[in-house]
C-alpha positions as CSV (number, residue, x, y, z in Angstrom):
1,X,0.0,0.0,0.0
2,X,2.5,2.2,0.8
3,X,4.1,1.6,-2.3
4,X,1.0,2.5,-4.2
5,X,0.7,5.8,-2.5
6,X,4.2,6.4,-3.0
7,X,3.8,5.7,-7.0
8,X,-0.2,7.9,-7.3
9,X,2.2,10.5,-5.6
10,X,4.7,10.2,-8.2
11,X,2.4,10.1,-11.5
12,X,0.4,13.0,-9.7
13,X,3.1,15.0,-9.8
14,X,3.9,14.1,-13.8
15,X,0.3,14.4,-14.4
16,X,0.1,18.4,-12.4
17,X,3.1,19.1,-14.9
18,X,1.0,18.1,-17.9
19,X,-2.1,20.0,-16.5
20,X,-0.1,23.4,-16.4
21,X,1.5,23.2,-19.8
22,X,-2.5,22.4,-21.3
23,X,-3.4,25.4,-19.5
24,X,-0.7,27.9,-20.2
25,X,-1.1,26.9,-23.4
26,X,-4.9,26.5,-23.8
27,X,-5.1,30.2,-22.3
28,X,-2.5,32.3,-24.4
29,X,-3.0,30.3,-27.5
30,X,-6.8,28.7,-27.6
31,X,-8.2,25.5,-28.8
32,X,-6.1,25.5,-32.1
33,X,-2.3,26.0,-30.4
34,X,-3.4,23.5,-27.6
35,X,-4.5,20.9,-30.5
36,X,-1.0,21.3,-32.0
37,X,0.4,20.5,-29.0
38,X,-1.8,17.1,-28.4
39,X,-0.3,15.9,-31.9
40,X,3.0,16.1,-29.9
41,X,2.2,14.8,-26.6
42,X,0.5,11.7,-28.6
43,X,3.6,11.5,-30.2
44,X,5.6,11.3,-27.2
45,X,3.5,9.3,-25.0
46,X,3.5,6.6,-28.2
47,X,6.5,6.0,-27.9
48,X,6.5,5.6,-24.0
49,X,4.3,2.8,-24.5
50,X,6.5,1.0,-26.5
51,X,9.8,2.1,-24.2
52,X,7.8,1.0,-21.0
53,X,7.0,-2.2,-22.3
54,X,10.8,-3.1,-23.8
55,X,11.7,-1.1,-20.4
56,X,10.6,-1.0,-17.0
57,X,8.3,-3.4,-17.4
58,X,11.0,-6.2,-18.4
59,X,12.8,-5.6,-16.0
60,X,10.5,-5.6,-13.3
61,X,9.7,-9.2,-13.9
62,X,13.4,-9.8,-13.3
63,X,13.4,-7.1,-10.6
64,X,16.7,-8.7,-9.0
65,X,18.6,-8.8,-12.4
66,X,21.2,-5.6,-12.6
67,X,21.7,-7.1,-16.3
68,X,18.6,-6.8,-17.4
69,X,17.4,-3.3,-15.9
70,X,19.9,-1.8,-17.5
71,X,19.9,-3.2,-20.7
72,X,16.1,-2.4,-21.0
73,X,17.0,1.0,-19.9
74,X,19.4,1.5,-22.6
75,X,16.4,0.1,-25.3
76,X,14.0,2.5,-23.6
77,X,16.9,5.2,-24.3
78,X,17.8,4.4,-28.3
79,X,14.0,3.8,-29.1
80,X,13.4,7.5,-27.8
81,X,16.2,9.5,-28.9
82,X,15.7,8.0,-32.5
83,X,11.7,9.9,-32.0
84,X,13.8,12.9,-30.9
85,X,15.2,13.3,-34.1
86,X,12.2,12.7,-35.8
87,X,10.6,15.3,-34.2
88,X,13.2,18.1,-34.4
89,X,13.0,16.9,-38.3
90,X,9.2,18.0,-38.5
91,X,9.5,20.9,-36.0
92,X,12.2,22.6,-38.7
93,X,10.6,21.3,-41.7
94,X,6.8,23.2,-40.1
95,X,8.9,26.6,-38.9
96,X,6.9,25.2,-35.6
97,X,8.8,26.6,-32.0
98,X,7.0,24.5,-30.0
99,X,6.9,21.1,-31.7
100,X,11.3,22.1,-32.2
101,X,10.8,22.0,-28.5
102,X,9.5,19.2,-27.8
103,X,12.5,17.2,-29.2
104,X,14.4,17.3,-26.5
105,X,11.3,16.7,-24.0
106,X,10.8,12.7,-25.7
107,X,14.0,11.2,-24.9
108,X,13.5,12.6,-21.3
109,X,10.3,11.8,-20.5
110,X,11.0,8.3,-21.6
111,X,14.0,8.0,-19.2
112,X,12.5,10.1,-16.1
113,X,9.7,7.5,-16.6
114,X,11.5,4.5,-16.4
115,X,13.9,5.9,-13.3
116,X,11.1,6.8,-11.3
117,X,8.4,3.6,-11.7
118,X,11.6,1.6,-10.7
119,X,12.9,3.8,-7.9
120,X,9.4,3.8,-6.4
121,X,7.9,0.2,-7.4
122,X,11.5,-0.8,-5.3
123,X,10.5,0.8,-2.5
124,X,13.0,4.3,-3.0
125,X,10.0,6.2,-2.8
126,X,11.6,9.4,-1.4
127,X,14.1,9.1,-4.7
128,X,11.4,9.0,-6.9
129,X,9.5,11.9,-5.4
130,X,12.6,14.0,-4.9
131,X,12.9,14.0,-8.5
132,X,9.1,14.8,-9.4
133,X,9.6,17.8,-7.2
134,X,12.5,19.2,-9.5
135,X,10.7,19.0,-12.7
136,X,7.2,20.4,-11.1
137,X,9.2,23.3,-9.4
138,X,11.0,24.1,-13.1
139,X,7.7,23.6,-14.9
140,X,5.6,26.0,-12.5
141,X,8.2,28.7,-12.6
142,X,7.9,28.6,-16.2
143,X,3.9,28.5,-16.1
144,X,3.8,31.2,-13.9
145,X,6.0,33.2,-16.1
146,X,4.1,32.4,-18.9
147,X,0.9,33.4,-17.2
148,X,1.9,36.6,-15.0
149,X,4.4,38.4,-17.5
150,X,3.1,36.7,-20.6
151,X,6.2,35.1,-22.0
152,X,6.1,32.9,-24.7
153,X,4.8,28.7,-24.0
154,X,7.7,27.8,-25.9
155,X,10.2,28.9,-22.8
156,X,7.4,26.6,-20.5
157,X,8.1,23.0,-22.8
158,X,12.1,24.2,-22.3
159,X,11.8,24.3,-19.0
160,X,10.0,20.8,-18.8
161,X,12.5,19.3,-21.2
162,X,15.6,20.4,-18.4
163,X,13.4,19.4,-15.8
164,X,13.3,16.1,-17.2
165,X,16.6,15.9,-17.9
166,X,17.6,16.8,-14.7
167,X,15.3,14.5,-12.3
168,X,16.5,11.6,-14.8
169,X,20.2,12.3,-14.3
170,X,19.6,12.8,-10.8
171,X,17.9,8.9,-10.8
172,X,20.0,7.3,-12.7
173,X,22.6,8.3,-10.2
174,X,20.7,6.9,-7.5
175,X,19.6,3.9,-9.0
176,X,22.9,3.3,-10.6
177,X,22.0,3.3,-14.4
178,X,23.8,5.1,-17.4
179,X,22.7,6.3,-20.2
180,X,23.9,4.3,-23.1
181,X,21.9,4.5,-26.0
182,X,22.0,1.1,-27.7
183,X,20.4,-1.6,-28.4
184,X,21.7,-5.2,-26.7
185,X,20.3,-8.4,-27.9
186,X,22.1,-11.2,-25.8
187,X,18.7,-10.8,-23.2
188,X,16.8,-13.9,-23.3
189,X,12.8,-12.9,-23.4
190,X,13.6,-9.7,-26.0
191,X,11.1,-10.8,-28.5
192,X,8.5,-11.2,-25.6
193,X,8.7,-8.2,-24.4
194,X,8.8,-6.9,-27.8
195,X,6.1,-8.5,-28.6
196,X,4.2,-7.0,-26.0
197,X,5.5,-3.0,-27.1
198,X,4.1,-3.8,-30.4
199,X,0.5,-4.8,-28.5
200,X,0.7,-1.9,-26.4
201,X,1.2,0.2,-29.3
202,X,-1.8,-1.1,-31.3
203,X,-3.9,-1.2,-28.0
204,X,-3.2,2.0,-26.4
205,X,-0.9,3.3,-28.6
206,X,-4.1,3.3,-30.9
207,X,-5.0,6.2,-28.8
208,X,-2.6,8.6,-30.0
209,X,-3.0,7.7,-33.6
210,X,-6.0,8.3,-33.6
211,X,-4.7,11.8,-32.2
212,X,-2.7,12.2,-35.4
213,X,-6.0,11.2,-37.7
214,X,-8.1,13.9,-36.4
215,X,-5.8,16.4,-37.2
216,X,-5.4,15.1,-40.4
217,X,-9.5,15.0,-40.5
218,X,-10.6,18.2,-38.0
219,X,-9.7,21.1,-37.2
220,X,-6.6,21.1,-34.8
221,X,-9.6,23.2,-32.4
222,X,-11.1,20.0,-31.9
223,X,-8.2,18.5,-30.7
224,X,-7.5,21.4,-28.3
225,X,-11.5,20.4,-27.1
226,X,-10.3,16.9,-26.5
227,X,-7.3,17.8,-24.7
228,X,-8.8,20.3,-22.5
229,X,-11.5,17.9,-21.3
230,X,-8.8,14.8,-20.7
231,X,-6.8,17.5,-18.4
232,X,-9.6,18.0,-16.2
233,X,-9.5,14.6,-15.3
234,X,-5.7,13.9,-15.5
235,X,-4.5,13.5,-12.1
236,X,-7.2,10.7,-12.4
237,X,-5.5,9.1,-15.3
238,X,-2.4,8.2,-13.0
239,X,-4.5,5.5,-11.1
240,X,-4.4,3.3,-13.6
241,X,-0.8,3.9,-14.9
242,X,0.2,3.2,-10.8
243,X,-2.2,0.3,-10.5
244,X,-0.9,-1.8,-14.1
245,X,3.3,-1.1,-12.6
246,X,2.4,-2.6,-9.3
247,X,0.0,-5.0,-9.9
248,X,2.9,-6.6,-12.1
249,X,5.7,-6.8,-9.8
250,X,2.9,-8.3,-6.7
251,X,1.1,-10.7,-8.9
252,X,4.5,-11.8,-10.8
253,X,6.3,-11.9,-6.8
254,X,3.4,-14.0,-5.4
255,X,1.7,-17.2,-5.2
256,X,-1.0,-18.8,-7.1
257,X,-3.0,-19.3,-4.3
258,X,-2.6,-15.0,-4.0
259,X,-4.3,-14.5,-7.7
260,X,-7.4,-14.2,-6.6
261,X,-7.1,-11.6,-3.8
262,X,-4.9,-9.6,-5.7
263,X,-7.2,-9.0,-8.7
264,X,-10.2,-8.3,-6.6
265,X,-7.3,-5.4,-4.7
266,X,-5.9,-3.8,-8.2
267,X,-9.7,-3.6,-9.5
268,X,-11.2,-1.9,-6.4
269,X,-9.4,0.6,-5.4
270,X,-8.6,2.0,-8.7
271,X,-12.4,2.1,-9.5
272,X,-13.4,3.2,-6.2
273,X,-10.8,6.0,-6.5
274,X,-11.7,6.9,-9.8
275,X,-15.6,7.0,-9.3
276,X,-15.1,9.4,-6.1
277,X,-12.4,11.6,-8.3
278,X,-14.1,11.9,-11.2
279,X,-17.2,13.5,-9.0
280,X,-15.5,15.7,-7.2
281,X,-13.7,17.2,-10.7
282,X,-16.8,17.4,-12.3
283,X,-18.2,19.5,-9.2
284,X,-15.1,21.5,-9.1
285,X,-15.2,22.2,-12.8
286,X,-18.9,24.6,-12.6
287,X,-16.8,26.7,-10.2
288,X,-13.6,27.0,-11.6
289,X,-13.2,25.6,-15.5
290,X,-13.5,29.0,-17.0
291,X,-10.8,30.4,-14.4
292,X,-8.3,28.4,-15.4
293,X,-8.7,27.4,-18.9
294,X,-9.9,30.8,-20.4
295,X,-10.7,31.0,-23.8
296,X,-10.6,27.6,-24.6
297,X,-13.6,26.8,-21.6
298,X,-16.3,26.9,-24.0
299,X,-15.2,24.5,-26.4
300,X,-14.4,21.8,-23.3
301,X,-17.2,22.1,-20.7
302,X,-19.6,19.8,-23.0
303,X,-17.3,17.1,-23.6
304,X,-16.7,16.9,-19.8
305,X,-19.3,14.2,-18.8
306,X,-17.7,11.2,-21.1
307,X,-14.0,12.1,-20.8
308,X,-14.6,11.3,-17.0
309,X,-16.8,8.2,-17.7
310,X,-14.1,7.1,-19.9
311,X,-11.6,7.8,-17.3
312,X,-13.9,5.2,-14.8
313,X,-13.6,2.3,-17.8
314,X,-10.0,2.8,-17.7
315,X,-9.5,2.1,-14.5
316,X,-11.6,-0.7,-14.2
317,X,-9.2,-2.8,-16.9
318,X,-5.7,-1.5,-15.2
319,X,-5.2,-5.2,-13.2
320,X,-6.5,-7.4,-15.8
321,X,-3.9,-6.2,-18.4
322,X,-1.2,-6.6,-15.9
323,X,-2.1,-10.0,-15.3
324,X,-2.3,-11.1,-19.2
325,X,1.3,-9.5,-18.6
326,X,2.7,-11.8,-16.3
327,X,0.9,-14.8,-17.8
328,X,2.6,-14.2,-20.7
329,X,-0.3,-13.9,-22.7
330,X,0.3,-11.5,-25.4
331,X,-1.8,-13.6,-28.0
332,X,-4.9,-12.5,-26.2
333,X,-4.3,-8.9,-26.0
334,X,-3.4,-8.7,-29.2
335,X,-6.6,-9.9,-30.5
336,X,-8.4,-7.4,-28.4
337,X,-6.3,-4.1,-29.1
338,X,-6.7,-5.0,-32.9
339,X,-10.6,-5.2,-32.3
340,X,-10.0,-1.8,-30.4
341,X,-8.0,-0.2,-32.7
342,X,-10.1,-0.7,-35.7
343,X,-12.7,0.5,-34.1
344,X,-11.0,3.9,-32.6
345,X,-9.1,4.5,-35.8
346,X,-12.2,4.2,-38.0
347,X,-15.6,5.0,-35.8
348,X,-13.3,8.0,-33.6
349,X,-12.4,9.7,-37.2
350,X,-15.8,9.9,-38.4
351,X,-17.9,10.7,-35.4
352,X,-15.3,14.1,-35.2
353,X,-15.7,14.6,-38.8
354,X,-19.4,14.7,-39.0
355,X,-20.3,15.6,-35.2
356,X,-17.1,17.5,-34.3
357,X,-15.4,17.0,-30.7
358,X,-18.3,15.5,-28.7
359,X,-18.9,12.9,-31.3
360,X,-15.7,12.2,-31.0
361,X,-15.7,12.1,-27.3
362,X,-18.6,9.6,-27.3
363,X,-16.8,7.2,-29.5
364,X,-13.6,6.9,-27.3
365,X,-15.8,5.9,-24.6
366,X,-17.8,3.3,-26.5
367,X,-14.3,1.9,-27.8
368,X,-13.0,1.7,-23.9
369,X,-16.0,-0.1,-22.9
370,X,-15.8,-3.0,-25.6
371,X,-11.9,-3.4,-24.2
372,X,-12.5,-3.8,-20.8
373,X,-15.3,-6.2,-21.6
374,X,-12.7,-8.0,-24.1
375,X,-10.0,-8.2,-21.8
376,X,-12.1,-9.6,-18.7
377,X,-13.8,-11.8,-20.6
378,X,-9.9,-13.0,-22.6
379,X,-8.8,-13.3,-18.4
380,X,-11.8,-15.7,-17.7
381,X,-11.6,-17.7,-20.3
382,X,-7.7,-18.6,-20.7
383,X,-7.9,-19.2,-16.5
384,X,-11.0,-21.7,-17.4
385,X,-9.0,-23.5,-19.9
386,X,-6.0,-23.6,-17.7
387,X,-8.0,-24.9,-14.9
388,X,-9.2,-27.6,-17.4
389,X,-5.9,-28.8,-18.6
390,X,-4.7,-29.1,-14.8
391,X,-7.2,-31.3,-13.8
392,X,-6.9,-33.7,-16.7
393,X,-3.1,-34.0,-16.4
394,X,-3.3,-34.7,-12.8
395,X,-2.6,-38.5,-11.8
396,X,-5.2,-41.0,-10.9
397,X,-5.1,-41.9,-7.0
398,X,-4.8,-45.4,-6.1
399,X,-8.4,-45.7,-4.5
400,X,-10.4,-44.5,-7.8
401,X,-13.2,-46.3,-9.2
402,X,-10.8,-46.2,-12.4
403,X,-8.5,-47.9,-10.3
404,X,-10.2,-50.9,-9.1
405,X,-11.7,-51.7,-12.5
406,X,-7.7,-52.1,-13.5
């Protein structure tokens, strides 16, 4: 538990930094700046799907392996600084200051995020929070310049980039890790685990291409809608990226016999805590959503309702993934994202084309509510199977009627 706290702690404090860049921005540069800068935060948090699934979450199944923590760091590292580039290509190539910023932001996001889930899923929780405070205290110095003496966002996404870059260093000192940006491939279980990035990226990584469709299909305003409406709820958000870490590491560290009681744990308290949060946001919001996202108020207040129902689905699914994690299943999920991302990449597009961003709203949610059905019902029906082929393998006692017809 305390471990848990420690790591909602942690993500809050990623997720307060991401809630004051959407605002700065949202408020000097409405809906259409703020959409531009969702294309690039899908960008980024795509590839930290991938990177956390080569990464931290490798490692952790092999938590007391030095080897293989930092040879999934270094993958993490070479996956993201090959994005950087990528995006300081189309930055210069658009004559766009913020996206040119955000280059330097990928790579350390990726590696402040793999630092601090293992600092604090190892129980170094004050390690892990030390460095959240360093980026948030860079990142509202910068918000609060670009609020009170109107400088320019672009200086805010610098600051968070050496923020970033800082806490990481900072970590990877701690935790003793370098940075060494290559790719090693003498670690048994790479294709696994790579085989799980590539799931994640069709499954949730569906999510932010779907980002990079409506742009191509909407207005970039109807982005900046979207992302207006998911910051309300983001420190929300963070339950279920805590719960799917730490669920991991418990369920791969403990017994069989455990299984059960550790599911029904990871899928209560993340709803429970999301159903309360979600209320008391949406409450919140009447009093203060114009305050503090300005201009850009109007275009989020309707969209409000399903981003935080969608946030509830969410967080209903976070233990059942991480169990189709440490059973290996990878087969199963895959089915299920492809089913999901069909469906976001097609139905998502065309609801925003023809009803603008509350169609689109409305879709995400349906799509997040035929996952979580498919992935409880995937969990329930490989344990059934598994349950079967146990019992038929076991052998005969002595004393069975089968035995005394021998």
């Amino acid at each position: 538990m305390i471990r848990f706290a420690g790591l909602i702690a942690s993500n809050a404090a990623s997720s307060i930094v991401a809630m004051l860049l959407t605002i700065v921005i949202g408020r000097q540069g409405g809906p259409a700046l703020l959409g531009v800068f969702s294309v690039c935060f899908a960008a980024m948090a795509f590839i930290d799907l991938f990177a956390r699934e080569i990464g931290v979450n490798r490692a952790l199944l092999h938590a007391s392996n030095a080897t293989i923590r930092q040879q999934a760091f270094s993958r993490a590292l070479l996956v993201s600084l090959s994005v950087a580039v990528l995006v300081a290509g189309a930055g210069w190539v658009m004559s766009a200051p913020i996206v040119l910023a955000m280059s330097p932001v990928v790579p350390g996001y990726v590696c402040y995020n793999y630092l601090r889930l293992w600092a604090v899923s190892d129980g170094q929780i004050r390690k892990g929070l030390t460095a959240d405070v360093v980026q948030l205290t860079l990142v509202c110095a910068g918000s609060a310049a670009a609020i009170v003496g109107n400088v320019p966002v672009v200086w805010v996404v610098l600051c968070w980039a050496a923020g970033l870059w800082l806490s990481a260093v900072m970590l990877a000192y701690q935790v003793r890790l370098r940075f060494i940006p290559r790719w090693p491939a003498s670690e048994q279980g790479v294709a696994t685990g790579t085989h799980f990035g590539v799931q994640v990226l069709i499954g949730n990584g569906s999510v932010h291409v779907m980002t990079f469709i409506l742009a191509a299909v909407t207005h970039t305003a109807v982005l900046g809608a979207i992302r207006g409406a998911s910051t309300v709820f983001g420190p929300i958000n963070l339950i279920s990226t805590s719960v799917s870490t730490l669920a991991i590491r418990q369920i791969a560290d403990g017994k069989e016999e455990d299984r059960a009681k550790h599911m029904l744990y990871w899928f209560a308290v993340p709803t429970g805590l999301a159903l309360l949060l979600v209320g008391a946001m949406l409450v919140l919001s009447v009093f203060f959503g114009e305050l503090i996202l300005g201009r850009s108020w109007d275009a989020v207040q309707p969209l409000l309702i399903w981003a935080g129902l969608d946030v509830i689905v969410v967080a209903t699914m976070s233990a059942v993934h991480a169990v189709h994690r440490v059973d290996g299943r990878a087969r199963e999920l895959m089915r299920i994202s492809v089913i999901g991302a069909v469906a976001r990449l097609t139905v998502v597009p065309a609801l925003a084309w023809s009803m603008g961003a509350q169609g689109a709203i409305i879709a995400i949610l349906v799509v997040s509510i035929i996952v979580s059905l498919g992935t409880w019902l995937s969990y329930w029906g490989y344990r059934k199977q598994d349950q079967a082929q146990a019992r038929s393998t076991q052998p005969r006692e002595e004393g069975s009627a089968d035995a005394g017809r021998r």
